[in-house]
C-alpha positions in Angstrom: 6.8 283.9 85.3 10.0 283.0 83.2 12.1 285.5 81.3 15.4 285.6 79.8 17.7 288.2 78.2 19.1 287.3 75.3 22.8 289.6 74.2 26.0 289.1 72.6 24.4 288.5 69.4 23.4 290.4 66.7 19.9 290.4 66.2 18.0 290.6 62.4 14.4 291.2 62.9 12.8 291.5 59.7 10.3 294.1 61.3 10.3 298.1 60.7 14.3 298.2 62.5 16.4 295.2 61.3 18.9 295.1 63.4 18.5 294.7 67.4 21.5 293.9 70.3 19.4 292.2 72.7 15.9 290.2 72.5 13.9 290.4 76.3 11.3 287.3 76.6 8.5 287.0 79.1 6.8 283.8 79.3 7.4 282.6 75.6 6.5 286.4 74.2 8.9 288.9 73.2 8.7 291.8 75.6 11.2 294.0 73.9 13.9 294.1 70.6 16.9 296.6 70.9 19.5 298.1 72.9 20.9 295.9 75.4 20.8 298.3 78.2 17.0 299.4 77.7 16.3 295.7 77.8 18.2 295.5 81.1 16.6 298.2 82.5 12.6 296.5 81.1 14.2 292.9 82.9 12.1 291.9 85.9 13.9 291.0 89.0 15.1 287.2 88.5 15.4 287.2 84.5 18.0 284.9 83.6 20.7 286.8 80.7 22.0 284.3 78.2 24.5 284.9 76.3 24.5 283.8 72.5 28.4 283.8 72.4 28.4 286.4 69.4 26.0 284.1 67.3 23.4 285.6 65.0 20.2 285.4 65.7 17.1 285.1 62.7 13.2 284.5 63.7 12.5 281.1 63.0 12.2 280.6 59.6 8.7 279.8 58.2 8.4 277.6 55.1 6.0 279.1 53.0 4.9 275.6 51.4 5.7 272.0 52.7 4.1 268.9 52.7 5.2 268.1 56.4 4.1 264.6 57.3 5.3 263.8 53.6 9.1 265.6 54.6 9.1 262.5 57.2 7.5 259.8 55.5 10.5 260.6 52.4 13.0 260.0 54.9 12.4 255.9 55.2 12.2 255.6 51.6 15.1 255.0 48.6 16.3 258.6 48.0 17.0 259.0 44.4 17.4 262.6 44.2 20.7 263.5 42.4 20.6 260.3 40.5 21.6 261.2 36.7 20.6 258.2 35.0 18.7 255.0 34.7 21.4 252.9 36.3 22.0 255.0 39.2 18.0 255.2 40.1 18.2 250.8 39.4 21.0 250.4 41.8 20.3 252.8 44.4 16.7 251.1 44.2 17.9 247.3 44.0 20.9 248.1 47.0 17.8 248.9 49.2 15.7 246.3 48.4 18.8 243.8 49.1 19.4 245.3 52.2 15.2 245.3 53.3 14.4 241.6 52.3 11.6 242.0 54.8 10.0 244.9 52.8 6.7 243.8 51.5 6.5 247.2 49.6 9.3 249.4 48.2 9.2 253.1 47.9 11.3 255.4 46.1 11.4 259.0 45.8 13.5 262.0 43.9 13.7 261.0 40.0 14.3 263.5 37.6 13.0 262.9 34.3 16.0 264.3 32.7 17.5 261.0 33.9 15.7 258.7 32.2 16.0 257.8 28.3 13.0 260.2 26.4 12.4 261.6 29.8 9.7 258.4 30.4 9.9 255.9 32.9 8.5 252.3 32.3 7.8 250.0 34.5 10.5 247.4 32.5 13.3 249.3 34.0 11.4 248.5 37.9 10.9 245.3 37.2 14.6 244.3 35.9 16.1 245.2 39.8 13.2 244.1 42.3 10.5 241.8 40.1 8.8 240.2 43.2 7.9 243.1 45.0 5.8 246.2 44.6 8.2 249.3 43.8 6.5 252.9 43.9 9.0 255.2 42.9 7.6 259.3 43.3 9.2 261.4 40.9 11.0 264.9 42.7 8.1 267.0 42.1 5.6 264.8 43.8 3.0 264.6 40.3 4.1 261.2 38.7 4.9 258.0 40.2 6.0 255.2 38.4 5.1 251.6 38.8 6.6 248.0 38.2 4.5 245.1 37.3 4.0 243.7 40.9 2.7 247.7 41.6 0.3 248.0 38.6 -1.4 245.0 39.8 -1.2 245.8 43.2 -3.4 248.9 42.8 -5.2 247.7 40.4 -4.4 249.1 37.2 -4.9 247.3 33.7 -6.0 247.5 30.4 -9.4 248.6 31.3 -8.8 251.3 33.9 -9.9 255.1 32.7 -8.0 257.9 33.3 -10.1 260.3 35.5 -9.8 264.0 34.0 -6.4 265.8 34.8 -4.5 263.2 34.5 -3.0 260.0 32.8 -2.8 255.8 32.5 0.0 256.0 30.3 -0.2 252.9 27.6 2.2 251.2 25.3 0.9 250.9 21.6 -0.9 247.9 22.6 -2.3 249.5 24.9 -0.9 248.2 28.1 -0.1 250.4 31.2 3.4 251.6 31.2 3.4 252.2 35.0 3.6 255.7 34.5 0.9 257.6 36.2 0.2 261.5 36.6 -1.7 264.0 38.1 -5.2 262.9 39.1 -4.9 259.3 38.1 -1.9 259.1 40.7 -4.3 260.9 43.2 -7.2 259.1 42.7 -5.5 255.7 41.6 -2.2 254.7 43.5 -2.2 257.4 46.1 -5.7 255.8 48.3 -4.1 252.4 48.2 -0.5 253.6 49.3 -2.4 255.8 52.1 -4.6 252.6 53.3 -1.7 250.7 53.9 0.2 253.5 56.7 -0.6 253.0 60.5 -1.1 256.0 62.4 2.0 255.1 64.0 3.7 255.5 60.9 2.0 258.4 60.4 3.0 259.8 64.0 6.7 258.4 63.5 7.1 260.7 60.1 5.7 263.6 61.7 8.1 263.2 64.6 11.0 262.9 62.3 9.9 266.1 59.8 10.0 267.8 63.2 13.2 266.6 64.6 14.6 267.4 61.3 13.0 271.1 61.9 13.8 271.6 65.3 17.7 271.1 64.0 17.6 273.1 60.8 16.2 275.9 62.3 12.1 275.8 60.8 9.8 276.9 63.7 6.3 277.0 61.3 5.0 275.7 58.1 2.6 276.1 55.9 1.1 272.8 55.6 -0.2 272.3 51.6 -2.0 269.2 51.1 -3.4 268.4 54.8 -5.8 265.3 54.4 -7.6 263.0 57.3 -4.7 261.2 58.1 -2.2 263.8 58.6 -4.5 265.7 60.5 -5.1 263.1 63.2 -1.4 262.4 63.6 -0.8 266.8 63.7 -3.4 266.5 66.5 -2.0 263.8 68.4 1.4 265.5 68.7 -0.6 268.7 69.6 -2.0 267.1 72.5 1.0 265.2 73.6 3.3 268.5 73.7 5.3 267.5 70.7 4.4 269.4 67.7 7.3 271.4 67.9 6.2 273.3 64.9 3.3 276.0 64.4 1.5 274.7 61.0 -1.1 276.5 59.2 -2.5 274.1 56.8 -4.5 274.0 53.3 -6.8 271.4 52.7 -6.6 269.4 49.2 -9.5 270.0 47.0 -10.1 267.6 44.2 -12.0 268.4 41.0 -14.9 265.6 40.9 -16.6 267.0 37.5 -19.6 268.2 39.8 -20.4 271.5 41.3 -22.2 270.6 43.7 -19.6 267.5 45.1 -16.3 270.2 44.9 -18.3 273.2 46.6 -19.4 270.5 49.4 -15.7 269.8 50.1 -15.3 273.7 50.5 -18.0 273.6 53.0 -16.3 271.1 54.9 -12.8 272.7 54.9 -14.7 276.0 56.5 -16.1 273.5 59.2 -12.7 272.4 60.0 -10.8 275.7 59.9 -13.3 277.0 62.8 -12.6 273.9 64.9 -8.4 274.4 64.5 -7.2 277.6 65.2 -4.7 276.9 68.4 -1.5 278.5 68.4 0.4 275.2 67.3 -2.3 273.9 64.5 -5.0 276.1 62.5 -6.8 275.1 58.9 -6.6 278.4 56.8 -7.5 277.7 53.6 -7.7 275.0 50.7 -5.5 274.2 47.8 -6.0 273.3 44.3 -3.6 272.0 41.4 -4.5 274.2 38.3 -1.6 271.9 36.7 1.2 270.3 37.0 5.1 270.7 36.1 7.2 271.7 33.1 9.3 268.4 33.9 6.8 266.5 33.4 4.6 268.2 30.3 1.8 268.6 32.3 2.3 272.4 32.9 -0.7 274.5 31.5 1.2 276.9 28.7 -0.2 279.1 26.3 1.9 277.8 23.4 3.5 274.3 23.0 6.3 272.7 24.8 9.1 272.3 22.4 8.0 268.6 21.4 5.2 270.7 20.1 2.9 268.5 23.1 0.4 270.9 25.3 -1.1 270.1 28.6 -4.8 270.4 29.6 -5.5 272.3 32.5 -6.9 270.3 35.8 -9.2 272.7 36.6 -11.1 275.3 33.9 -11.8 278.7 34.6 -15.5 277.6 35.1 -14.8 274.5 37.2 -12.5 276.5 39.1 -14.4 280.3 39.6 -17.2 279.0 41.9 -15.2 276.9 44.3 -12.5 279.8 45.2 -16.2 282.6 45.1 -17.4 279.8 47.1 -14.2 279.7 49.9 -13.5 283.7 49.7 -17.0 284.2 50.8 -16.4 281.8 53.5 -13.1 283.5 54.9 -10.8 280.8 53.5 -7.7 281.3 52.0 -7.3 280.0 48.6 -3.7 278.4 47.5 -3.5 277.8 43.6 -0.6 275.4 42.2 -0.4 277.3 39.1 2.9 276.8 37.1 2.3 277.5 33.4 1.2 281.0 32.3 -2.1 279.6 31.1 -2.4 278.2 34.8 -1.6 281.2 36.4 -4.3 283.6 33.8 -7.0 280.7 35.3 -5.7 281.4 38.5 -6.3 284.8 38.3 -9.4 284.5 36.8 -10.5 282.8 39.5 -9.8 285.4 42.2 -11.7 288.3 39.9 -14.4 286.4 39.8 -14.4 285.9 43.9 -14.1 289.6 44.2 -17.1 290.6 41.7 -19.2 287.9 43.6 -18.5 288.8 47.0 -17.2 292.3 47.4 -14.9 294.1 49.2 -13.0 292.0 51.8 -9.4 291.6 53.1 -8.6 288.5 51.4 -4.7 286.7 50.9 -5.1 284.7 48.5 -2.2 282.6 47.0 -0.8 281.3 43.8 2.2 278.7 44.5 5.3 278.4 42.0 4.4 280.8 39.3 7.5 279.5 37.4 6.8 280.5 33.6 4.7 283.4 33.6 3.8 286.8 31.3 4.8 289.6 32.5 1.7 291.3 32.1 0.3 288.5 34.2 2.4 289.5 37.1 0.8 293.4 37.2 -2.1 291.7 37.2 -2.0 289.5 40.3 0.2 292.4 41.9 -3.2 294.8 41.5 -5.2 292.2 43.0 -2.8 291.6 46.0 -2.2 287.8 45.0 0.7 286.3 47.0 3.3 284.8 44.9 4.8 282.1 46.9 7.8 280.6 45.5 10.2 278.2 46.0 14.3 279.4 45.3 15.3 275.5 45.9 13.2 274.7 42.9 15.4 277.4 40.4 18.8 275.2 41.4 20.6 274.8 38.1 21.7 271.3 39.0 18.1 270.7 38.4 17.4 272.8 35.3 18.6 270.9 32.4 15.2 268.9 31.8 13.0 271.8 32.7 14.7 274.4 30.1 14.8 271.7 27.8 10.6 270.9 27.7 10.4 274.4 26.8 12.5 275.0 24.2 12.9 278.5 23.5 12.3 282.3 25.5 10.3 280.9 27.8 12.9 279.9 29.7 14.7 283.0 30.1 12.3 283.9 32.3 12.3 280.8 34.9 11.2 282.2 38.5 11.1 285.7 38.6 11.4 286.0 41.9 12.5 289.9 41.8 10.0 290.9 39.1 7.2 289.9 41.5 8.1 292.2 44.3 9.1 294.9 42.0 5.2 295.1 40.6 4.7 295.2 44.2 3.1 291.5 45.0 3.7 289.9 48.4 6.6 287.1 47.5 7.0 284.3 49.9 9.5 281.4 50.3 9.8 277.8 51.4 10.9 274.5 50.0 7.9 272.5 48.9 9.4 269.6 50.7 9.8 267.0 50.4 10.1 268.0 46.1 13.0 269.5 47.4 15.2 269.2 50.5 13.8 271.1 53.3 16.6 272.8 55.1 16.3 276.9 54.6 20.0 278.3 54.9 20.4 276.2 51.3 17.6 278.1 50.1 18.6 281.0 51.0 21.5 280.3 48.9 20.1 280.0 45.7 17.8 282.8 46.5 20.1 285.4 47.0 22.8 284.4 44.6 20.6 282.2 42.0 23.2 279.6 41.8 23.2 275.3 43.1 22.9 274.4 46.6 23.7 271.2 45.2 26.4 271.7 43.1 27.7 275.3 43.6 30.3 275.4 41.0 27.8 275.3 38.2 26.8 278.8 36.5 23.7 281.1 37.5 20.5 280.1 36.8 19.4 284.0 35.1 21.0 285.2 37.9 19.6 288.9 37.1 16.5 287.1 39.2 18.3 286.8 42.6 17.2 288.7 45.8 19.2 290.2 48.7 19.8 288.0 51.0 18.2 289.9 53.8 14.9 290.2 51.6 15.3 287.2 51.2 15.2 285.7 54.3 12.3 288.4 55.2 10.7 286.4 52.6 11.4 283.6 54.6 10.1 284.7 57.4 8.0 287.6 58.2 6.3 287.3 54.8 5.9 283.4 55.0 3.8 283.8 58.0 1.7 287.4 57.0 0.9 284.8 53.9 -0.9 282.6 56.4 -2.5 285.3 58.5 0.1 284.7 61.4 1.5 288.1 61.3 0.9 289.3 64.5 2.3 285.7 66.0 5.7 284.9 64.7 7.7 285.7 62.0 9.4 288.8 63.1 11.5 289.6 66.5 9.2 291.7 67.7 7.3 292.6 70.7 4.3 290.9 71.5 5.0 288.1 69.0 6.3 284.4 70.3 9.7 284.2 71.0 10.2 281.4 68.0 13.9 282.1 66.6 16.8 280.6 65.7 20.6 281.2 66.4 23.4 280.6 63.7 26.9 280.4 64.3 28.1 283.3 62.2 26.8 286.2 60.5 25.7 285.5 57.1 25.2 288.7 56.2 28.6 290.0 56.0 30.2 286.4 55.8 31.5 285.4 52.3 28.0 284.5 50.4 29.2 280.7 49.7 29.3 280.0 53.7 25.5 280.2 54.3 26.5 276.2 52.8 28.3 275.6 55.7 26.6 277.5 58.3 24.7 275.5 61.1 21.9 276.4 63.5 23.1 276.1 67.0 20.2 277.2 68.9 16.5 276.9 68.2 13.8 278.3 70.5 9.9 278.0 70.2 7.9 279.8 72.1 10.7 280.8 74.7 11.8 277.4 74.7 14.8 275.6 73.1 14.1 272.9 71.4 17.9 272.6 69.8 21.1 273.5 70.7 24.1 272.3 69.4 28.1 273.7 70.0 29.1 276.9 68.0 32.0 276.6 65.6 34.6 277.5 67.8 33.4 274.8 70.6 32.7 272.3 67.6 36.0 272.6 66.6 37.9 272.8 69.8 
């Protein structure tokens, strides 16, 4: 049997007593959080003491909603995130492509819409840097892509292809495919055929590289939300091989087909799949369904216009909607909602009611994810019925804001993320990234969450920073309440006894260090289940 004493740090462990001065570990479970010299006197004869050099020590962070296969696969592609206008996106796009002339296919991710001229991409502006190749270029948020010529055809998209309901073909005036593609019709259109074309060793290499990129930035779970076949196989694979160096709880997509009877069958087989993965490393807890889509992108569900005076339709109706989440809550699954716009959220609601009329009383934590223009009276209302709001600070940075204040237009966006109002009606509130929309590293999040301003570019103003968060909520929000979200409370996401010993060591104290250095602060220790995984020099050492 292993154990180790961990000291000379202070210890946050978002349980019942914050603050501990020595963590005891037994065979990869925490034995005791506390004094030092109780935990020396608990020791068994041979436990080894390590000393954390005055570090501070976190549990491992938990993002509360990532796509995590996706965080690697973003990595090998053309990063266009922070580009602030057409020509930036065309050269950042036309340097790769001149540096991969073995590329059959290009792929591009990170475009704001703010950067482009009306906010609408075409696929004239592709073609102009790489007209020989197919380009794919994902927008940040993951619900438009946009096409050049050599993609369109690639996929297969013309004059006579439909848009399936919830999303959009979007034409020319004569009619011809722009190469901009939404919601559903980028599921069901461009998505299958970019997804046919990865190898499970691509698949495998981009899990490996989200995980390295864990390991060092200090994640030790995730909550997986948008698991399909593909991913699952490669999240297996590394589960079997001893290298899924991550504990994931996962939701499984659930598409709207338009029949009852087809969307309650894919419910049935998410249930058969949750009670065949439930190890310590890999369980299926729920599904997830897009009510909408984003406010960047107009396709946000709103109970009055955007300022163009434009509304969206919602993906899924109350009626489509209320019998598939009855349908999971009756079978013990947990029910994620991408709601966004307040008319989103009321069907998200609605949804829930309905489950607990039809089914009864249960213990149910069901989810809405982003919540980012609601009603107030909204918010008592998913508080009453215990809803989780899970939400993601990176997404509030005001270097990203400028497009998304602007689609609204008016009040609306005064109250962008209310983070604080949520807890305050007394909802569960959860963070995490949403990566790869968003970069995936937590201390960075923790930033804007606790002070509302950029990670990206701090010297810009608040973004309503009368929303912001403590810092230590808000890295319990981070944390502990990331994985009671996912029914792992009683796993990880405290420092407490009987849990695994997943954590993380920093190399200062963030919580009495000047608020602007959680930018700068590194993880120099990561342990999963008793067992580092990362370890890099402290400050002192680094600099020496």
């Amino acid at each position: 049997m292993s154990s180790e004493l961990y000291w000379n740090a202070r210890f946050f462990t978002a349980d019942k007593r914050r603050w501990a001065e020595a963590l005891l570990v037994n065979d990869g479970r925490i034995v005791y959080t506390g004094e030092l010299a109780t935990a020396r006197r608990l020791a068994s004869e041979g436990t080894s003491e390590i000393d954390l050099d005055g570090g501070t020590v976190l549990p491992g962070f938990v993002d509360g909603h990532a796509h995590v296969v996706g965080t690697g696969e973003a990595a090998t592609q053309v990063d266009l995130w922070g580009a602030a206008d057409l020509a930036e996106i065309q050269r950042r796009i036309g340097a790769w492509a001149a540096a991969h002339p073995e590329a059959p296919v290009i792929r591009a991710h990170g475009w704001n819409h703010g950067a482009l001229p009306g906010g609408v991409p075409d696929r004239s502006q592709l073609d102009a840097v790489v007209p020989d190749r197919p380009v794919y270029a994902q927008a940040y948020d993951f619900h438009s892509i946009w096409l050049n010529s050599a993609a369109l055809a690639a996929v297969g998209i013309d004059e006579h292809t439909v848009s399936p309901p919830g999303g959009t073909v979007h034409r020319d005036a004569a009619g011809h495919a722009t190469g901009y593609v939404d919601e559903t019709a980028m599921h069901r259109l461009v998505w299958p055929q970019l997804d046919a074309q990865v190898t499970d060793e691509a698949r495998d290499a981009a899990l490996a590289a989200a995980l390295a990129s864990y390991r060092e930035i200090g994640v030790t779970a995730s909550t997986e939300m948008a698991l399909d076949d593909g991913d699952l196989a490669a999240m297996e694979r590394a589960e079997a091989n001893g290298t899924l160096t991550a504990r994931i709880a996962a939701h499984w997509r659930v598409q709207p087909t338009g029949d009852l009877e087809e969307n309650l069958a894919q419910v049935k087989r998410v249930a058969g799949l949750a009670a065949g993965h439930s190890s310590e490393w890999l369980r299926i807890t729920g599904i997830k369904v897009l009510i909408d889509g984003t406010v960047d992108g107009c396709t946000a569900a709103l109970g009055a216009p955007y300022a163009d005076g434009s509304t969206a339709t919602p993906v899924w109706s109350l009626d489509e909607l209320a019998p598939v989440v009855a349908a999971a809550d009756a079978a013990g699954l947990q029910v994620a909602m991408h709601a966004i716009g307040d008319e989103a959220i009321r069907i998200a609601i609605g949804a829930v009611e309905h489950a607990i009329a039809e089914n009864g009383p249960a213990e149910r934590r069901h989810r809405i994810e982003h919540l980012e223009v609601t009603d107030p009276a909204d918010i008592q209302r998913l508080a009453a019925l215990g809803i989780t709001a899970s939400m993601q600070p990176v997404h509030a940075d005001p270097a990203i804001q400028g497009n998304w204040r602007a689609m609204l237009g008016d009040e609306r966006a005064e109250r962008g993320y209310p983070w604080s109002e949520m807890s305050e009606a007394g909802a569960p509130l959860v963070f995490g990234t949403d990566s790869p929309t968003s970069p995936q590293a937590p201390l960075p999040n923790m930033f804007v969450a606790a002070t509302r301003r950029s990670a990206l570019e701090p010297g810009l103003e608040p973004n309503l920073a009368k929303y912001a968060v403590p810092l230590a909520d808000a890295v319990e929000h981070a944390t502990r309440d990331a994985a009671w979200a996912c029914r792992a409370e009683h796993a990880y996401g405290r420092l407490a006894a009987g849990l695994h010993a997943d954590f993380v060591v920093l190399d200062r104290d963030v919580f009495t260090s000047p608020v602007d250095e959680l930018l700068e602060t590194r993880v120099i220790r990561t342990v999963i289940g008793g067992r580092t995984v990362h370890e890099a020099p402290s400050r002192e050492k680094a600099d020496a």
